[in-house]
N, C-alpha and C positions, 0 to 999 in steps of 0.2 A: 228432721224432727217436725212434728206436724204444730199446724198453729197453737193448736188448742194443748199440747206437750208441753211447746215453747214455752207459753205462758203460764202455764204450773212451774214449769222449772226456775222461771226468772220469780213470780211469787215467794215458792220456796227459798231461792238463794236471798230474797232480801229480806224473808223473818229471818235466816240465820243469822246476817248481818246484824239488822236493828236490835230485833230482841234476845239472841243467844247472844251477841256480841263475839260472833267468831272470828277469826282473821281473813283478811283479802286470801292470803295463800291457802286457805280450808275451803272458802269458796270460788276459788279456780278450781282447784282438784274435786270437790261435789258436780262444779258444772260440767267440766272434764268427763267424768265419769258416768257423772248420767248421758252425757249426749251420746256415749260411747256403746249404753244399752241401746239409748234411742235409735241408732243405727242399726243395730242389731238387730232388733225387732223388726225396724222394717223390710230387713232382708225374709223376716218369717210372717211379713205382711200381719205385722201388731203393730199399736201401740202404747206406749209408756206409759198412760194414767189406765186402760184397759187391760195392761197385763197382769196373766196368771202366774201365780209361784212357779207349773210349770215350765209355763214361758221365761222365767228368768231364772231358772234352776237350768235350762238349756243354756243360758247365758254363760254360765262357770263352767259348764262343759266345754261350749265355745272358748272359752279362754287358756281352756288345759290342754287341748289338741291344737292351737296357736302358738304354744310354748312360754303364754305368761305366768309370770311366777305366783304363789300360792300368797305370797303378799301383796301382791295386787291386785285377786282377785277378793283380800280379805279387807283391803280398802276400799273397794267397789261395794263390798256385800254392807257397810257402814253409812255410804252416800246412799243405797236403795232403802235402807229400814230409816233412813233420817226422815228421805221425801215421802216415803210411802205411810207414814203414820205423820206426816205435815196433812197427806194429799184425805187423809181416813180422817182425822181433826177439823178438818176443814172442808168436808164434806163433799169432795170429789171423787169419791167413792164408797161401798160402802161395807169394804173390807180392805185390811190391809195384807199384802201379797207376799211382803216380804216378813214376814212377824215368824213364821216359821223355818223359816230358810235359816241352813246351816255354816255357820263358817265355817270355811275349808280349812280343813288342817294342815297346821305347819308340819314343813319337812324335816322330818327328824334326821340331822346333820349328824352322821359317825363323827368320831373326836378322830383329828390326826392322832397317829399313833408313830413312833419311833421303834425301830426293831430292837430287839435283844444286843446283837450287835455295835448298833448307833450309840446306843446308851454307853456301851462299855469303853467305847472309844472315847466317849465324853469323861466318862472316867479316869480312864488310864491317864488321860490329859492332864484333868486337873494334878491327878496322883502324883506324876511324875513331878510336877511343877512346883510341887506342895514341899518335893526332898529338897530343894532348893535351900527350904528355912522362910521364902517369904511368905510375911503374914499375911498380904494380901492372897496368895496361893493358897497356903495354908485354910484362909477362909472360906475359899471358892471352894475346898473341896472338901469341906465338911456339910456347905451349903448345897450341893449337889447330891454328896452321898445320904443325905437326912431326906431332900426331897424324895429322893429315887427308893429309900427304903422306908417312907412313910406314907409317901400319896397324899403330904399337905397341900393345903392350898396355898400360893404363896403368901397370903396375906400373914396365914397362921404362921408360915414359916419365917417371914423377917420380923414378925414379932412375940416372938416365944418368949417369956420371962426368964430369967436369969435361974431361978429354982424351977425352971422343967423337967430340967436334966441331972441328975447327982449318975458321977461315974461310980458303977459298982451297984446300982440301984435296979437290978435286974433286967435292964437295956431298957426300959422305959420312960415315954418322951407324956409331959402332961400339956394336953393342948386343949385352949379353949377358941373353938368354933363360931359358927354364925349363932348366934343368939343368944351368945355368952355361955352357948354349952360346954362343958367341959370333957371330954372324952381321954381315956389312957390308950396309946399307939406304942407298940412294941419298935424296937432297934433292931435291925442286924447286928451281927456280930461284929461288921465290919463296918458299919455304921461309927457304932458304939467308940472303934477305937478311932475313929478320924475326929469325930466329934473330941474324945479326949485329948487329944493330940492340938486340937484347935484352941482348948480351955488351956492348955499350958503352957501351949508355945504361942498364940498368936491372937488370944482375946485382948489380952493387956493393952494393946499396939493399938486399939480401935476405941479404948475409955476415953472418954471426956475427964477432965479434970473433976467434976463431982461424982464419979462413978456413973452408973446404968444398971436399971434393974431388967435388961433385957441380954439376951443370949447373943445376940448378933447385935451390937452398940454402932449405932451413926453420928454422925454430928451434925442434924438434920432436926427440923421441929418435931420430928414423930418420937427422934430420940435414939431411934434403930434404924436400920438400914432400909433403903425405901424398895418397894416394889418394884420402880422403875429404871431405877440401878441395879436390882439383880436382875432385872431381865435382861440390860444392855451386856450386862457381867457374861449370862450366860450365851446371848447371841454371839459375842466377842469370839467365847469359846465353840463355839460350834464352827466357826468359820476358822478357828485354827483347826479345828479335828477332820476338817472338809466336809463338815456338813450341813449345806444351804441354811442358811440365818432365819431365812420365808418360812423354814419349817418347824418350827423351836420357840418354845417360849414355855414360863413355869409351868403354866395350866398344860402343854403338852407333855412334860416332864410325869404329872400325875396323873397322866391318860396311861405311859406306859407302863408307870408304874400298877393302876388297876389293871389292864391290859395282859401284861406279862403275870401277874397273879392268877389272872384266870385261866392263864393257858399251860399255870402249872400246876388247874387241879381245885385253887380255893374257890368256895360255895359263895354266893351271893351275898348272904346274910350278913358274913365275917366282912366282906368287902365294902358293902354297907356302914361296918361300924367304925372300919375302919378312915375311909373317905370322910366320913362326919354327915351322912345322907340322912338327912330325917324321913324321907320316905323313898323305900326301895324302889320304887320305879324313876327313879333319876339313877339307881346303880343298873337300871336293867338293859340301859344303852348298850353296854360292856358283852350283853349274852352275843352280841352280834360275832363276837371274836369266838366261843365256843361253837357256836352256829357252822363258822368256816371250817374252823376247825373239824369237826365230824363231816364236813362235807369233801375236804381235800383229803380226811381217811377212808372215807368209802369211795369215793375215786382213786385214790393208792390200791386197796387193800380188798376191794368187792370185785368177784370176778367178773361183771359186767360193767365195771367203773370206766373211768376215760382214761386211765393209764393201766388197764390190765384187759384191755378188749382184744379180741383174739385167742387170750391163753384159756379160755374156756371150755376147750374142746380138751384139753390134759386131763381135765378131773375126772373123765370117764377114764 
């Protein structure tokens, strides 16, 4: 870094201190990160208080072909617009370069998914364990078969009130969402009777001596079973069913439950209302599974696909 660099940078880093009152550890990572352009640049024979958006728009390129991650280069892109509207205030220049520059977009992370299969094993598990009569069973697999056939969140699902559910109430589950919305979610069939099965033989076992007005009662401040016991509950079970504990958790429970919906056909829209999404492009993650899907049929089924090459020449 060049003298006259230096010395904006160390300016800069001590208005942040004195007058934003930021933390020592914010101003390691700004000085960090600027020296890290400042290197850069000189490799492109600039510098730091003279460079163009260009020039620092090659920067995050520089970063993407180095293989740093998208979060790194979006705390970099927050140290340049800090210094560079210090350096444009303070009259060392007289524009600022980074006012335009765009943060990089985050990588849009596919949900683990669990196969058709997986799930059912998880099932059968519980199922089998539930004929036992114990109530702890008994609950596991009502709280399994509700997640698996609603795509709650588990938040929604360890604390569903006591009147969500009436058996015989045409299988529907009344659940109120993030922002206290309330939405109605259909039952399976088979839901419906585990869930009743759970209200007769094995809720009783879990009351506090004053009652609960919750579906799944704890004896815990929340008052209902906590999140963090059903998620041990169900890692427990996945490592009896043999399947890796790393992989499982409620939130991927509702991944496959959207997941396997869509690969049997239902439209976005319904899936949307059903998940509780206030705006469909957080349901539209899930297209990536239709996506595949028509891509491994026209590789089966297209006579120039990657599992039908060769047989091309019969159709004459």
């Amino acid at each position: 870094m060049s003298p006259q660099d230096q010395s904006a940078v160390d300016a800069f880093l001590e208005m942040m201190m004195v007058e934003r009152g930021v933390s020592q550890r914010t101003i390691r990572n700004y000085g960090r990160d600027l020296g890290r352009v400042a290197d850069y640049l000189h490799t492109q024979s600039k510098e730091l208080l003279g460079a163009t958006r260009d020039d620092l728009a090659g920067y995050f390129s520089h970063l993407e072909h180095t293989g740093r991650s998208r979060a790194t280069a979006a705390l970099c892109l927050s140290a340049m617009r800090q210094f560079y509207a210090f350096a444009y205030e303070d009259e060392m220049r007289t524009d600022n370069p980074a006012l335009t520059l765009e943060a990089p977009k985050k990588e849009k992370r596919l949900p683990k998914v669990l196969s058709i299969e997986e799930v059912g094993r998880l099932l059968d598990l519980v199922d089998s364990k539930a004929e036992s009569g114990d109530a702890r069973a008994i609950r596991m697999s009502a709280l399994l078969h509700v997640l698996y056939a609603t795509g709650l969140r588990v938040s929604e699902l360890v604390s569903l009130s006591s009147g969500s559910f009436l058996p015989g109430n045409g299988s529907i589950l009344r659940v109120r969402g993030k922002g206290d919305k309330e939405r109605l979610v259909p039952l399976t069939e088979e839901a419906e009777q585990v869930l009743d099965a759970y209200l007769m033989f094995a809720r009783d076992r879990f009351l506090p001596k004053d009652g609960s007005a919750f579906l799944f009662p704890g004896g815990g401040k929340t008052g209902h079973l906590t999140t963090a016991r059903f998620a041990q509950l169900l890692k427990e079970t996945a490592v009896e069913a043999g399947i890796d504990p790393k992989r499982i958790s409620p939130h991927v429970l509702r991944h496959a439950f959207a997941t396997h919906l869509l690969e049997g056909g239902a439209d976005l829209r319904s899936l949307q209302h059903l998940l509780g999404h206030a705006d469909i492009t957080t349901t539209q993650v899930y297209t990536h599974v239709r996506q595949d899907r028509l891509r491994e049929a026209l590789e089966e089924h297209h006579p120039l696909g990657g599992k039908t090459k060769g047989s091309h020449a019969d159709l004459s």
